[in-house]
N, C-alpha and C positions, 0 to 999 in steps of 0.2 A: 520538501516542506518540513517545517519544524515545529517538534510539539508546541510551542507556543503560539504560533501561526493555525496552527489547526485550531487550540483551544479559542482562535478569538473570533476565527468562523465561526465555532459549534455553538457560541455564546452570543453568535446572531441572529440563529437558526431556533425556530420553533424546538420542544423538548421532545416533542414525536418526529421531527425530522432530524435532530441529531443524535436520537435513536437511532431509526434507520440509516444513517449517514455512517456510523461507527458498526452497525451489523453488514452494510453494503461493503465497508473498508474492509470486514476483517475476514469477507468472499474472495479480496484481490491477495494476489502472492506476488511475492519478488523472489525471482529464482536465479541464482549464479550460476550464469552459461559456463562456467567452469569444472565445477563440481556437485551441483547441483542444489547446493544447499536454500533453504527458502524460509522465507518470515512474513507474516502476513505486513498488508501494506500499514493499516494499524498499529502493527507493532513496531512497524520501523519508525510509525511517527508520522506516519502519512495520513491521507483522506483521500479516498476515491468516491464519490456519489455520483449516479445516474452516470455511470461510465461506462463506454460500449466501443472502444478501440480497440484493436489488435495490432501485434506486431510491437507494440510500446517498450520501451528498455530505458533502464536510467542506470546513472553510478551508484556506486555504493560499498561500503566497507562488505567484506563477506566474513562473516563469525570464524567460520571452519575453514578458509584457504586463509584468513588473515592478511588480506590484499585487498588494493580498490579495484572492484571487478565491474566487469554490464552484469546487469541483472535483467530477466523479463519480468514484465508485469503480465500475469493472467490469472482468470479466474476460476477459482476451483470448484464453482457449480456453475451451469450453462441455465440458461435461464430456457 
């Protein structure tokens, strides 16, 4: 997803649910099964709400290997 795409959800969404929508995002990490390096999913520009999958991986540039890596997506408080 791209910040521009996120910004045109969050500008659909009620102002308390794109609250919690960007506090829920910035629960999820993207982690580089290579190195380990990680960014919350907000940070990269993403949006995750009411998300409850495991196992999920997407591409993505990694900062510190400076390649396009898989990354996992999880979450860093368990509910």
């Amino acid at each position: 997803m791209t910040p521009w795409l996120r910004g045109l959800i969050l500008r659909r969404m009620s102002p308390d649910r794109a609250a919690a929508a960007e506090a829920e995002s910035r629960e999820w990490q993207m982690v580089c099964t290579v190195c380990g390096w990680r960014i919350s999913v907000w940070d990269a520009g993403g949006l995750r709400y009411k998300a409850a999958s495991r196992g999920k991986r997407g591409l993505g540039r990694c900062k510190q290997c400076g390649r396009w890596r898989w990354f996992r997506v999880e979450r860093m408080t368990e509910e």
